[in-house]
C-alpha positions in Angstrom: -13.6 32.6 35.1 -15.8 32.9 32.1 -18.1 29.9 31.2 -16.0 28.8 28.3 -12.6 28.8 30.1 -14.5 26.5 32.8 -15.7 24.5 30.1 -12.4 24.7 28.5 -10.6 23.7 31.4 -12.7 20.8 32.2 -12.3 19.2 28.9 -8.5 19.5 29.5 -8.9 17.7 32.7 -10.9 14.9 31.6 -8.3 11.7 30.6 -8.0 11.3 26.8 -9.3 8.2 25.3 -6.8 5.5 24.9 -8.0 3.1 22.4 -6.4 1.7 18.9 -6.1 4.8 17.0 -6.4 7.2 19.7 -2.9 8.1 20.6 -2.0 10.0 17.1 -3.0 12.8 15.8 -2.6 11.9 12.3 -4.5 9.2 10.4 -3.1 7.3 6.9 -5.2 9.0 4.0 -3.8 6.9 1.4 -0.3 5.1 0.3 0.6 6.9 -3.2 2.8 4.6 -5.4 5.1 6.7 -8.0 4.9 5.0 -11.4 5.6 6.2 -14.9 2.1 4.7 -15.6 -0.6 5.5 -12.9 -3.6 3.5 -15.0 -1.3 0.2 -15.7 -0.6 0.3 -12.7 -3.9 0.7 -11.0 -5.1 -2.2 -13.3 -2.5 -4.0 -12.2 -3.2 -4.1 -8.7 -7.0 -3.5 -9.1 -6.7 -7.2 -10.4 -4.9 -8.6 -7.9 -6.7 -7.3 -5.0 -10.4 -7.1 -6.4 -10.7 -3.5 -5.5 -12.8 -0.9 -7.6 -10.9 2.1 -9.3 -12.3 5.4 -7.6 -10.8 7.5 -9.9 -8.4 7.8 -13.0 -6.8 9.9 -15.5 -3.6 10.1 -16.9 -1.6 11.2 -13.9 -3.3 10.0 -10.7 -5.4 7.1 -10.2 -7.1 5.9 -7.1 -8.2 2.0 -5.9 -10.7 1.9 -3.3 -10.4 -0.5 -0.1 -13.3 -2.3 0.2 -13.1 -3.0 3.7 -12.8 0.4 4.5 -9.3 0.8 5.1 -7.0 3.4 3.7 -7.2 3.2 -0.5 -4.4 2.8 -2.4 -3.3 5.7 -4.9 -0.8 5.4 -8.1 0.7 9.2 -9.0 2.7 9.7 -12.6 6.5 10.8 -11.8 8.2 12.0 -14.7 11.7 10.1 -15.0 10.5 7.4 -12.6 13.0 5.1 -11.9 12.3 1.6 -10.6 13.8 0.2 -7.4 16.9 -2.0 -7.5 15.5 -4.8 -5.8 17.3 -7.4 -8.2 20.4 -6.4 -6.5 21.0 -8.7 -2.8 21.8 -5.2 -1.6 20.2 -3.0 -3.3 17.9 -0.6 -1.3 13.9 0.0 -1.6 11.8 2.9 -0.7 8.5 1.0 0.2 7.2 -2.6 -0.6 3.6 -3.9 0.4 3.2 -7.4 1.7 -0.1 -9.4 1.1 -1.5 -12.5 2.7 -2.6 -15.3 0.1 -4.5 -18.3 0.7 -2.1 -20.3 -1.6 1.3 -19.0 -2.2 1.9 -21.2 -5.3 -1.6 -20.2 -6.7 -1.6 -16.5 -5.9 2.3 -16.0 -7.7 0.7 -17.7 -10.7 -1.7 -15.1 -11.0 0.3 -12.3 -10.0 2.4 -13.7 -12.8 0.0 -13.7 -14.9 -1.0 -9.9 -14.5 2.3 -8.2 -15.6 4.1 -9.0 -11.9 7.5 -10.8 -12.6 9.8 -13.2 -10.1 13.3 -12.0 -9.2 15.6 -14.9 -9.1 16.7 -13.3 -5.4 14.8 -14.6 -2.9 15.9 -13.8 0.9 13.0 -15.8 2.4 11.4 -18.9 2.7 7.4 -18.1 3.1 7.4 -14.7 1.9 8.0 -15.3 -1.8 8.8 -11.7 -3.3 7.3 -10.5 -7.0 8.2 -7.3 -8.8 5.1 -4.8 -10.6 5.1 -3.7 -13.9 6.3 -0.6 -12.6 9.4 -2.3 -10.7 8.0 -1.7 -7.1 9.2 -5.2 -5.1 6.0 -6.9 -3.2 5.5 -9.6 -1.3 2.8 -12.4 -1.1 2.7 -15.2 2.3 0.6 -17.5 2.9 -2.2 -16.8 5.8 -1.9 -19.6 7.9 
């Protein structure tokens, strides 16, 4: 057997590392939102979470994580439609969930950047908000 078969062979033999992360063979680049409006939208949520816009033009823009996590990423469809949340049963493609130090506080101020409050609610500590763009999220206190 040639030296890199042996070699080869070996490294096939030796157990695969098993930590968080490990088992996959894919890792999350980003989370894309489709919006008509990928800079409102990146302001929007640039403002809520305090993270630093990586990169912007008029159909792709880019938030940075600043704990080094995956960034977040806002692409222009054309004829974007929102979500139905406002109906009980209406049906969502994606929503994010954040943890907030003060529930009452944080929908204030998610208020107060564009985000507004459906009147359907189907929790009681998870209080959901829609986006400018009409993509449902969710805010819940820490504790």
């Amino acid at each position: 057997m040639s030296d890199l078969a042996t070699e080869q062979s070996e490294r096939s033999e030796q157990p695969r590392p098993t930590g968080p992360g490990d088992t996959g063979f894919a890792r999350l680049a980003m989370v894309t939102i489709d919006c008509a409006d990928p800079v409102a939208l990146a302001s929007f949520y640039g403002e809520l979470l305090g993270w630093e816009t990586r990169h912007v033009d008029d159909h792709f823009a880019i938030l940075d994580n600043p704990e080094g996590g995956s960034p977040l990423g806002f692409g222009r469809v054309t004829g974007y439609r929102p979500e139905p949340w406002t109906e009980p049963d209406g049906s969502k493609h994606f929503h994010l969930d954040f943890y907030v130090d003060d529930l009452d506080e944080a929908t204030a101020k998610a208020l107060a950047l564009g985000a507004t409050e459906p009147a359907y609610q189907h929790g009681r500590t998870l209080r959901v908000l829609i986006d400018p763009a009409g993509h449902p999220f969710g805010l819940a206190p820490l504790e």
